[in-house]
C-alpha positions in Angstrom: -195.1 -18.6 19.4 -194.1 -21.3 21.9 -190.8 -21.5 23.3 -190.9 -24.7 21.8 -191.6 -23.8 18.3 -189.0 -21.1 18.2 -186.2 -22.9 19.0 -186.6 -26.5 17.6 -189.2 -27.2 14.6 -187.2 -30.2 13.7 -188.9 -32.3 16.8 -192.4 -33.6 17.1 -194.4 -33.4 19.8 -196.6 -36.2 20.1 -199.1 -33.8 21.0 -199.9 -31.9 18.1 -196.8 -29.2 17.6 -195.7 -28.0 14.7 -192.3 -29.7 14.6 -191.6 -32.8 12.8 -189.5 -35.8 14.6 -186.1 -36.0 12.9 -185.4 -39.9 12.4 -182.0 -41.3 12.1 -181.6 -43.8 9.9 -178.7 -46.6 9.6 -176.7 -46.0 6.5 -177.5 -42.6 6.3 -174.7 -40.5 4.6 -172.4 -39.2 6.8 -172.2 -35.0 6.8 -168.5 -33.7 6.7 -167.5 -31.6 9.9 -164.7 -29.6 10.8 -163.5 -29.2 7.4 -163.6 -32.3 5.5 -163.4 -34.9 8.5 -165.7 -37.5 8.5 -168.0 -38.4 11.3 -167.6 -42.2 12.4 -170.1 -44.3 11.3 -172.5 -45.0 14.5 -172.5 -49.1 15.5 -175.7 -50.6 15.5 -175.2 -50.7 19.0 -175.1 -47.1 19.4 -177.9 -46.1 17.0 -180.2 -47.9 19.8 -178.5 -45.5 22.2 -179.5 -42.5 20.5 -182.8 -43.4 19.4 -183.0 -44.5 23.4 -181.6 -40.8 24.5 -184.7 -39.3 21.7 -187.4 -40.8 23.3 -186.6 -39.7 27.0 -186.0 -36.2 25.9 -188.7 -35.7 23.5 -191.8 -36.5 26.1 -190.7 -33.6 28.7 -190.0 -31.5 25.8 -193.3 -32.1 24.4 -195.4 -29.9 26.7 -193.2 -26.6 26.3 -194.1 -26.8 22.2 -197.8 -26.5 24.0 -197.2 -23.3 25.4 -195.1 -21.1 27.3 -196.8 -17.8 26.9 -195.8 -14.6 25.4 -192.0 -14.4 24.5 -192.2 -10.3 24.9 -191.5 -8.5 28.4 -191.9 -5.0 27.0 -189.1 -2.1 26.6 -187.7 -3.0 29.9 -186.0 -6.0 28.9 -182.7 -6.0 27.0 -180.7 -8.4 24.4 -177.1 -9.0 25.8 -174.8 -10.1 23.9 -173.2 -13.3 24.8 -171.4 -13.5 28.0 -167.8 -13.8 28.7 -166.7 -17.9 29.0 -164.5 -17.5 32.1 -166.4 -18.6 35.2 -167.0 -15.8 37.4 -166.2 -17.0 40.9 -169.2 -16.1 42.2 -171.0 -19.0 44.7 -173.9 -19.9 42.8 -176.8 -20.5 45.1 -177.4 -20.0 49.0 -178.4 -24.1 49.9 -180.6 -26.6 48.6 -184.2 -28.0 48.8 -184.6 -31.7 47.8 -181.6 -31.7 46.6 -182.4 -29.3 43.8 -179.8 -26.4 44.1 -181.5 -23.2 45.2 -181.5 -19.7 46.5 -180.0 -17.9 43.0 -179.2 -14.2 43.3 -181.4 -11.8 41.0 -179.2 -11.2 38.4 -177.7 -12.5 35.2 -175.4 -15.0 36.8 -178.0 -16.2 38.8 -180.2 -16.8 36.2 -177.5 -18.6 34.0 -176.6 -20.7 36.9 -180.4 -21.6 38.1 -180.7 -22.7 34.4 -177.5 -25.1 34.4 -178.8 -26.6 37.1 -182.7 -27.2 36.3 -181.1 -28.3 33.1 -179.2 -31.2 35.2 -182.2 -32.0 37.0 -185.1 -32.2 34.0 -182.6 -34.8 32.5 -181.6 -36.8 35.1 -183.1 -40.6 36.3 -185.1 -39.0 39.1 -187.8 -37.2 36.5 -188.8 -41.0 35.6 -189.6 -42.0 38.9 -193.2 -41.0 40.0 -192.4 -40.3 43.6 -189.3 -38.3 43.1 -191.1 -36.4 39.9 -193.7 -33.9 41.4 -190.8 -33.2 44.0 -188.7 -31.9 41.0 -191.3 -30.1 39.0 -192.7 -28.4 42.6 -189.1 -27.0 43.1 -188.1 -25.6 39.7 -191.4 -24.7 37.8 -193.6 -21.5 38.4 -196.9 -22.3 40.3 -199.5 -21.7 37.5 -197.5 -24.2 35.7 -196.9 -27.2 38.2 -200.3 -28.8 37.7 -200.5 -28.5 34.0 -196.7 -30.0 34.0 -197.2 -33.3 36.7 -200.1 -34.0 34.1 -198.4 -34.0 31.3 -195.1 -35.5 32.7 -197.4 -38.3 34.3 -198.7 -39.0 30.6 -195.4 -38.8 28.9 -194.0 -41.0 31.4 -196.2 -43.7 31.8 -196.3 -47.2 32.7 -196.1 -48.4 28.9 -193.4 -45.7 28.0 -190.8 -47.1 31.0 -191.5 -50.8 30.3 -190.5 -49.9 27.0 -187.3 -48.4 27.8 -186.8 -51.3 30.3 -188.1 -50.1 33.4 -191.1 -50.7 36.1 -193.4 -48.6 37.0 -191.4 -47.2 39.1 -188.9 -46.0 36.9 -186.3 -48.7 38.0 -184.0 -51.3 36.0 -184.3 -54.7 36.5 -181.9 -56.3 39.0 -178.0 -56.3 38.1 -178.8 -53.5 35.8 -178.5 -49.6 36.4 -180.2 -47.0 34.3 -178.1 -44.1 33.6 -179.3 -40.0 32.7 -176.8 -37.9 33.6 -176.4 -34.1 32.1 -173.1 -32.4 32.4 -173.6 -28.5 31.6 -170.6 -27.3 29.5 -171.4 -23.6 29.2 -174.4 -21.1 29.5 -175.4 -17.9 27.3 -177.9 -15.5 28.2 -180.1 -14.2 25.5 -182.8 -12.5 27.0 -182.4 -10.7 30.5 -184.1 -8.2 32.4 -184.7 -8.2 36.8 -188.0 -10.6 36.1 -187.0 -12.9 33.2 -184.3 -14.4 31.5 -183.6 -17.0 28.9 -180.5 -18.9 29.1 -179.3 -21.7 26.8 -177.5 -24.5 28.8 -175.0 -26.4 26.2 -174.9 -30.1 27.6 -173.6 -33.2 27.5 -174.4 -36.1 29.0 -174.8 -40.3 29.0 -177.9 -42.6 29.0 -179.2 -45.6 28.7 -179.2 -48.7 31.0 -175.9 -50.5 31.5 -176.0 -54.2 32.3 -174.7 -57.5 30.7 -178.2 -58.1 28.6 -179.2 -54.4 28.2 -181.0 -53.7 24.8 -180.7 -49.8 25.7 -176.6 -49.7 26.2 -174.9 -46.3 27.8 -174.2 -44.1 25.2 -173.2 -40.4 25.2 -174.9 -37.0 23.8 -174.6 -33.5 22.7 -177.5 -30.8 23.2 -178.4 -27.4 24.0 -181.7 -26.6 26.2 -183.2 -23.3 26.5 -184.9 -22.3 29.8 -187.5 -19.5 30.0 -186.9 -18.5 33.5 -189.0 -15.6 36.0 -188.3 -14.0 39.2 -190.8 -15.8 41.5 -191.0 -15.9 45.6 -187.4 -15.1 46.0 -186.0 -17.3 43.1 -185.7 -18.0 39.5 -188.2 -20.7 38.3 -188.9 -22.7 35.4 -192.0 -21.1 32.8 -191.0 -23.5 29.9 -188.0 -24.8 27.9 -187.1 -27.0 25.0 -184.2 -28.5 23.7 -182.5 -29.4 20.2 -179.3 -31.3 19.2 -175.8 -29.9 19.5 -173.2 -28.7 19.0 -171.3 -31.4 19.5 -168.0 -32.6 18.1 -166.1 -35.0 16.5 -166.6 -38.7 18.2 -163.4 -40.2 19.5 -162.3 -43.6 18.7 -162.1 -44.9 22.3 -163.0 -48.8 23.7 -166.2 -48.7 25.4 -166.3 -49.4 29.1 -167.6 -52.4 30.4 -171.2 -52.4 31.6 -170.0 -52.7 35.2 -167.3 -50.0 34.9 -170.4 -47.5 34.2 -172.8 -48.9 37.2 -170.1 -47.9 39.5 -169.0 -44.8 37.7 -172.8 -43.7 38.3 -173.1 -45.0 42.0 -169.5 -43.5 43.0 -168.7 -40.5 41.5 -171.3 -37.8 42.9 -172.8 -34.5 40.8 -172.1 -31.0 41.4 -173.6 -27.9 41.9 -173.4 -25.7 38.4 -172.3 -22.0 38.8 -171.8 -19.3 36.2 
């Protein structure tokens, strides 16, 4: 079974997987959460957000419902149960190689934090653009995989796909606009671990979508969790496959949305971080 497959049949593929593509409708009825509270009722505004946020996501998800290999690793490996939600203090990686944090220790809390941050990276801006993309999936995938991925990653993310979401070809907005995909890791649990594989689930949120006066795409927020199959590979943890699927996430507040130029510098002043169990 793919990791794909296992851990969210409710998506399509696009290339043939055995999911199906969830579609959210306007005017759907709204599900009751948190005992009886009722979820706001999404603007039409925001719907195109969503839908926006969908489409990115489900093209680099679309390849680990391909594959992803066999999910055992024999009596060695062990089940923990979930870790402990206090940081542990611990500095998460040694330095960094194109900007990618790197250099995770061999052990549980390496492997969560390695996973927080791919999980930042395969969602950001920088996996749209063609010269900044085989630099990503180089760094964080195992070799066997990198030439299988930059295929399908240059298919998913084609020409047609980024004019669509109003971008050129080289995965930039037009002028006085700023496209926005930015993943905040909120916690990580380990599922599967043993010295030469792990499988972590990063619970994110983050925002996307372009901001701009005339934007069609506006910056919205969202909740999801990705799983990372992870091995021990020339010194490091890497990337064998992952997927993602909706949630948790909670109640929406009832807050103004900033202004489109309030987000463009948000995004060009306030920098990332480097995630750490």
């Amino acid at each position: 079974m793919s990791l794909g497959d296992e851990h969210d049949t409710r998506r399509g593929d696009g290339y043939g997987g055995s999911g199906q593509t969830r579609t959210r409708l306007p005017g759907a009825a709204d599900t009751d959460v948190y005992g009886g509270a009722r979820r706001p009722v999404r603007t039409s505004r925001s719907l195109i957000g969503v839908v926006g946020v969908i489409v990115l996501l489900i093209a680099a998800i679309a390849f680990a419902n391909q594959g992803g290999g066999d999910d055992t690793d024999g009596g060695s490996a062990k089940s923990p149960a979930a870790a402990p939600t206090a940081p542990s203090g611990v500095r998460p990686v040694k330095g960094t190689t194109s900007g990618i944090p790197t250099g995770y220790p061999q052990d549980e809390q390496g492997a969560q934090s390695a996973a927080a941050n791919y999980a930042v990276a395969l969602v950001s801006a920088d996996i749209l653009k063609p010269d900044r993309r085989g630099g990503i999936v180089r760094q964080i995938f195992l070799k066997d995989r990198i030439a299988e991925l930059e295929g399908r990653l240059d298919q998913a993310y084609s020409k047609d796909f980024l004019k669509n979401i109003g971008l050129d070809e080289k995965g930039e907005a037009p002028t006085g606009m700023t496209y926005v995909s930015r993943t905040a890791p909120v916690g990580t649990k380990t599922t599967q671990f043993s010295p030469d594989s792990a499988t972590v689930e990063v619970w994110c949120t983050g925002v996307f979508g372009t901001a701009g006066v005339s934007s069609t795409n506006p910056v919205t927020n969202d909740w999801f969790t990705m799983t990372l199959k992870l091995r021990w590979s020339e010194g490091d943890w890497k990337v064998e496959s992952f997927a993602q699927k909706d949630g948790p996430a909670p109640v929406n507040a009832d807050r103004t949305a900033s202004s489109a130029e309030d987000i463009s510098k948000a995004v060009e002043q306030y920098g990332g971080f480097t995630y750490a169990r």
